[in-house]
C-alpha positions as CSV (number, residue, x, y, z in Angstrom):
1,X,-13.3,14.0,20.9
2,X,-16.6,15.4,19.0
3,X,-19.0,12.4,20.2
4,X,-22.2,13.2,18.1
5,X,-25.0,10.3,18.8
6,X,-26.5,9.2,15.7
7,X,-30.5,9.3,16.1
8,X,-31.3,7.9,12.5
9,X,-30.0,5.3,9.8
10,X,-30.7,7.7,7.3
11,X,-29.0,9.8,8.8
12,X,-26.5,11.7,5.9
13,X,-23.4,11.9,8.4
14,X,-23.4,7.9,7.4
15,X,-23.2,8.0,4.4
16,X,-19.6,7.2,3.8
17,X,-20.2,4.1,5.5
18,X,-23.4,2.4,3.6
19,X,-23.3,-0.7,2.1
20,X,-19.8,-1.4,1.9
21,X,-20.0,-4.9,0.5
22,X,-21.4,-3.8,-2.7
23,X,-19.6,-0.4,-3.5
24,X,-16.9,1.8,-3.5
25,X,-18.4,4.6,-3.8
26,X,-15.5,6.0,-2.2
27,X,-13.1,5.9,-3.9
28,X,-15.0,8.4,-6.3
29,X,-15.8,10.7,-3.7
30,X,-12.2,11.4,-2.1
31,X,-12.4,8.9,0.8
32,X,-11.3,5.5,1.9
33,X,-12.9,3.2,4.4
34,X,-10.8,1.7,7.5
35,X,-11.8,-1.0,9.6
36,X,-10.9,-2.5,12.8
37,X,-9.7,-0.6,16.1
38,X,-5.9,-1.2,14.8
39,X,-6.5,0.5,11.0
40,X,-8.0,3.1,13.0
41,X,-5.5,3.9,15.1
42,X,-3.3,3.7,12.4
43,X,-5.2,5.9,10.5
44,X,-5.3,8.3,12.9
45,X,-1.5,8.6,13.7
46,X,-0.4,8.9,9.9
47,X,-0.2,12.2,8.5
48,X,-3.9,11.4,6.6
49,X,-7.0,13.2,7.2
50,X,-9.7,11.3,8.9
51,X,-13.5,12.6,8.6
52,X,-14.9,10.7,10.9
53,X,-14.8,7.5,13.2
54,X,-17.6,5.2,13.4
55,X,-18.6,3.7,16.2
56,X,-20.7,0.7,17.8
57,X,-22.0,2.6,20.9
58,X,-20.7,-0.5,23.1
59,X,-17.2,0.7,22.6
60,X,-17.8,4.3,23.9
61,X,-15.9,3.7,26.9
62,X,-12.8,2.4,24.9
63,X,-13.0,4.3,22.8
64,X,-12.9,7.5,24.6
65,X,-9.4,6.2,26.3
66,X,-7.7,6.5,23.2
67,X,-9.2,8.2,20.5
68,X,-7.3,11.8,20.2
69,X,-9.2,14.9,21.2
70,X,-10.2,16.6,17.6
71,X,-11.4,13.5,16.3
72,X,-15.0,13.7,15.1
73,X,-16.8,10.4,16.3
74,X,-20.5,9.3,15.2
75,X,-22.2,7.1,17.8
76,X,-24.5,4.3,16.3
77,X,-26.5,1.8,18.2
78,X,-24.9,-1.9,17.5
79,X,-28.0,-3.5,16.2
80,X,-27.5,-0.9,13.3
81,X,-24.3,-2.0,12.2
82,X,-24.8,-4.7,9.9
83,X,-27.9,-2.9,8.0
84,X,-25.7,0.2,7.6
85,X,-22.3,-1.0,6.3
86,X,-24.1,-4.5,4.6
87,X,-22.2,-7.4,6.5
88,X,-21.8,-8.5,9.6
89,X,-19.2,-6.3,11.3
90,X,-18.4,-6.9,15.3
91,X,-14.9,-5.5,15.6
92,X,-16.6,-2.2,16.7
93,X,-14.0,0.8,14.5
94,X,-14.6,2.0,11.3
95,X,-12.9,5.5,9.7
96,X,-13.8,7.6,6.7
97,X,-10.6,8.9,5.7
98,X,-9.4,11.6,3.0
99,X,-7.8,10.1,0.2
100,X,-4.6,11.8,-0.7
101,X,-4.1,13.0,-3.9
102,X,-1.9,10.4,-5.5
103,X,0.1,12.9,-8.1
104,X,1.1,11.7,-11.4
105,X,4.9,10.4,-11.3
106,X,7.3,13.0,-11.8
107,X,10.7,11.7,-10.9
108,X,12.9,11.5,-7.8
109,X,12.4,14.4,-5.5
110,X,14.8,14.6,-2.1
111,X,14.1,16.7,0.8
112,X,16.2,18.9,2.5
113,X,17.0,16.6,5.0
114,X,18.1,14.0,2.9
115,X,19.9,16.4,0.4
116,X,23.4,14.4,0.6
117,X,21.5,11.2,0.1
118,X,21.4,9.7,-3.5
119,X,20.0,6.2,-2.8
120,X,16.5,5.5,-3.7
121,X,14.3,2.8,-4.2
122,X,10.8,2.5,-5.5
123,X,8.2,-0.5,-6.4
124,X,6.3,0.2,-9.7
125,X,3.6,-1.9,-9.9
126,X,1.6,-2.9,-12.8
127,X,-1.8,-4.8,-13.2
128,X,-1.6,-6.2,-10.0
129,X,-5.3,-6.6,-9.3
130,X,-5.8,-8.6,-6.3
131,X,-6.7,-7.1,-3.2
132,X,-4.8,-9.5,-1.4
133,X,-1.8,-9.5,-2.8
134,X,-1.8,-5.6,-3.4
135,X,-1.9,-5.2,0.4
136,X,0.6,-7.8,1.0
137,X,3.1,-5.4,-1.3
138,X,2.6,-2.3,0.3
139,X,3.4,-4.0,3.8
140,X,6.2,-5.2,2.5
141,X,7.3,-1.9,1.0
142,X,6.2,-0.4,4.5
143,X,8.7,-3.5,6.4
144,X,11.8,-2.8,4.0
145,X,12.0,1.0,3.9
146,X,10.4,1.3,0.4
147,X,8.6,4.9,0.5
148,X,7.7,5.7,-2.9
149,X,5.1,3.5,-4.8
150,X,4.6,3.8,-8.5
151,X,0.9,2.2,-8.8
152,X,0.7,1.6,-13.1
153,X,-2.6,0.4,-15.2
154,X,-4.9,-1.8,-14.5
155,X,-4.3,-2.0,-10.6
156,X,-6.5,-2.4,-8.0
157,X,-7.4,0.5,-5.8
158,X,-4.7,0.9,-3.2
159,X,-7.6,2.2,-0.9
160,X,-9.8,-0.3,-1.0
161,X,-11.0,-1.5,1.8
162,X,-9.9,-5.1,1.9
163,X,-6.3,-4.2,0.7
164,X,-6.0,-1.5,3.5
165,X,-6.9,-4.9,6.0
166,X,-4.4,-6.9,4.1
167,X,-1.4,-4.1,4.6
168,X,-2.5,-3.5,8.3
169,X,-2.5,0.0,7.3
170,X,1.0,0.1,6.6
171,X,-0.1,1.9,3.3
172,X,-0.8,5.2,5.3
173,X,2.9,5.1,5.9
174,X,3.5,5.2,2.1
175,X,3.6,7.6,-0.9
176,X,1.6,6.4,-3.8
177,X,2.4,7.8,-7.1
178,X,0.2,7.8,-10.1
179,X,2.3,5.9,-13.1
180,X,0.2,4.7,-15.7
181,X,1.5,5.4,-18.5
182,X,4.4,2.5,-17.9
183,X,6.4,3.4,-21.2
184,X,6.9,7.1,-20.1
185,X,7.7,6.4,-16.5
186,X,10.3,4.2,-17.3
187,X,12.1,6.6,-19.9
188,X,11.7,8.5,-16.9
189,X,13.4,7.0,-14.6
190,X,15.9,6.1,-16.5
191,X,17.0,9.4,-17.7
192,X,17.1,9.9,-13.9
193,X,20.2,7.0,-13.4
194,X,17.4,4.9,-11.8
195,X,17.8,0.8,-12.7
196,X,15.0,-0.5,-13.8
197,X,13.8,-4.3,-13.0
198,X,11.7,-6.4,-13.8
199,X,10.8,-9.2,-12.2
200,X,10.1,-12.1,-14.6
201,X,10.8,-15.8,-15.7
202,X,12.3,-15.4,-19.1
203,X,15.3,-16.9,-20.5
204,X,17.3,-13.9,-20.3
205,X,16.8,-13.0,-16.7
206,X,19.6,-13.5,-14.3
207,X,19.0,-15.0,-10.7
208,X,18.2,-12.4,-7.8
209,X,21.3,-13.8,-5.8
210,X,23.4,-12.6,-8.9
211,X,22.3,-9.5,-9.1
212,X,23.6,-6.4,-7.4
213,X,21.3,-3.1,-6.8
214,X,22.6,0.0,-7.8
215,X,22.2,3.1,-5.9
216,X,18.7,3.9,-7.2
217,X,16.8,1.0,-8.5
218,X,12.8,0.6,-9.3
219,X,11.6,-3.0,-8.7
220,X,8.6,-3.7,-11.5
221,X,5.9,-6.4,-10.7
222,X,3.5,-7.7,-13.0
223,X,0.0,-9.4,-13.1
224,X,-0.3,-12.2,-11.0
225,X,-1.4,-14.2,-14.3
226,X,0.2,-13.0,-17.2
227,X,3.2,-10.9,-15.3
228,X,4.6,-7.6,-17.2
229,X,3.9,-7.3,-20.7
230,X,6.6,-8.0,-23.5
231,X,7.1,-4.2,-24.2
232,X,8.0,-3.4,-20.9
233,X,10.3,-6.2,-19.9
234,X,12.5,-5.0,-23.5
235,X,12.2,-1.5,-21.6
236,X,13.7,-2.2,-18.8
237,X,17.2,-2.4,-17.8
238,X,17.7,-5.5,-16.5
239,X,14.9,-8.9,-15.8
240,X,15.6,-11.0,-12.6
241,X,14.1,-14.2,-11.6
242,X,13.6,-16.4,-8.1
243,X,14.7,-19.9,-9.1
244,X,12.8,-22.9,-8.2
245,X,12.9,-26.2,-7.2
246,X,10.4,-29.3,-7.1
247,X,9.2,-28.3,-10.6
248,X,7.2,-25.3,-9.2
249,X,7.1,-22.8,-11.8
250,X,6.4,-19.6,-10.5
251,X,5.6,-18.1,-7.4
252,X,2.4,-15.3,-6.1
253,X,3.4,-12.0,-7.0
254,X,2.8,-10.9,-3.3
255,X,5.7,-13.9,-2.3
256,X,7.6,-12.9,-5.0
257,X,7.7,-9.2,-4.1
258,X,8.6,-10.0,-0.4
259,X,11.8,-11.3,-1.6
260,X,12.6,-8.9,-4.4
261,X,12.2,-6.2,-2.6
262,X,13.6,-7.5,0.6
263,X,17.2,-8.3,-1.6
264,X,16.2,-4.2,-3.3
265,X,15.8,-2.5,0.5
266,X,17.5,0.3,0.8
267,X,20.8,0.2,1.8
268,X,20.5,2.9,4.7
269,X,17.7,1.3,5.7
270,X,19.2,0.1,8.7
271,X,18.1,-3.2,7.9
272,X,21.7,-4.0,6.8
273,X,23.4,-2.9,9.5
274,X,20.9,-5.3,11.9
275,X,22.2,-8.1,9.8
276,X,25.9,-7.5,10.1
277,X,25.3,-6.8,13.9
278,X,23.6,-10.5,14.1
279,X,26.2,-12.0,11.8
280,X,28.9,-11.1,14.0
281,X,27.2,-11.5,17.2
């Protein structure tokens, strides 16, 4: 490690890290914030670039056990902490990460190593504007194989800080794709054999258990109060629904996208093949 011992607060090395509470300066400025000694070793493993870690100077000696060599480290005394970043913060890790440049959507792409492999599946998401529930997705994406994430208008910012706690960092492991123009993408994918669903209530959806994925499929989800808007859900191929019991008429998007996109999984995912081996077991 590069251990560099912070003398001053004003110090301009910090300034990734000031007031947190109140901005996001950030995310105009090409970086993301990660907090907590497990987003930071996550953050640090994924194939990101990190421009510093953050330190209270009370974890020196832990964190010099595990920290890889390279890794620029700022050293701050721990009565600084809460003045610098704005809150009370005792779990001792933060990183300033370099945000990836989330490219505008253009299609399936496959690898040479997957060259034989025509199976895709992608999440499109679309005013979904919750912290919460945005990182809730993306670990769910992360849990079921889902790679590619279409992130549409009127989302939250998959970088924040509180959504990055939310996913566990699980979003390092993911492509985000820049889709906002929802209209386009979908002729897109489309003219690419890709299903497109949506996941909604209306009258005309069918029940998830019904419905069989084709080999590529995107799963769409919508606001978490007024779901996808009328225009796309006549775009789309085909509009599924969860049903319900107990009069409960709809669920969180966050729950809701667990289990659509836990019945989408890919189908090489492995994840099938642990269920057969249990089944017959």
């Amino acid at each position: 490690m590069t251990i560099e011992r912070i003398a001053a607060l004003d110090d301009r090395r910090l300034d990734p890290y000031r007031h947190l509470r109140t901005s996001n300066l950030t995310r105009f400025s090409g970086r993301f914030i990660a907090e907590s000694r497990p987003l930071v070793q996550r953050l640090l493993a994924s194939r990101l670039d990190v421009e510093s870690v953050l330190i209270d100077e009370k974890f020196h000696d832990e964190a010099v056990a595990w920290i890889p060599a390279g890794t620029r480290v700022l050293v701050v005394p721990s009565d600084w902490i809460e003045e610098l970043v704005g809150f009370h913060f005792h779990r001792g890790y933060l990183a300033c990460g370099i945000r990836p440049a989330m490219m505008r959507w253009q299609g399936v792409t496959v690898d040479a190593e997957h060259a034989t492999d025509d199976e895709w599946t992608g999440a499109y998401l679309i005013g979904v504007q919750d912290p919460e529930n945005m990182g809730s997705i993306l670990r769910s994406c992360a849990a079921f194989g889902i790679q590619d994430v279409l992130v549409g208008p009127e989302c939250v910012d998959p970088y924040a800080r509180r959504v990055l706690r939310v996913s566990m960092g699980n979003a390092f492991k993911l492509t985000l794709h820049d889709a906002s123009n929802p209209l386009e993408t979908l002729a897109g994918l489309q003219s690419q054999g890709i299903e497109t669903v949506a996941a909604c209530l209306r009258e005309d959806s069918v029940e998830l258990t019904q419905w069989q994925r084709e080999q590529r499929v995107a799963v769409l989800l919508g606001n978490e109060a007024h779901g996808l808007p009328a225009t796309i859900l006549d775009a789309v191929n085909r509009r599924v629904k969860i049903s319900m019991s107990l009069g409960t008429d709809s669920l969180n998007v966050s729950v809701a996208a667990g289990i659509f996109l836990h019945h989408a999984r890919p189908l090489k995912s492995g994840l099938h093949e642990q269920e057969k081996t249990t089944k017959n077991g």
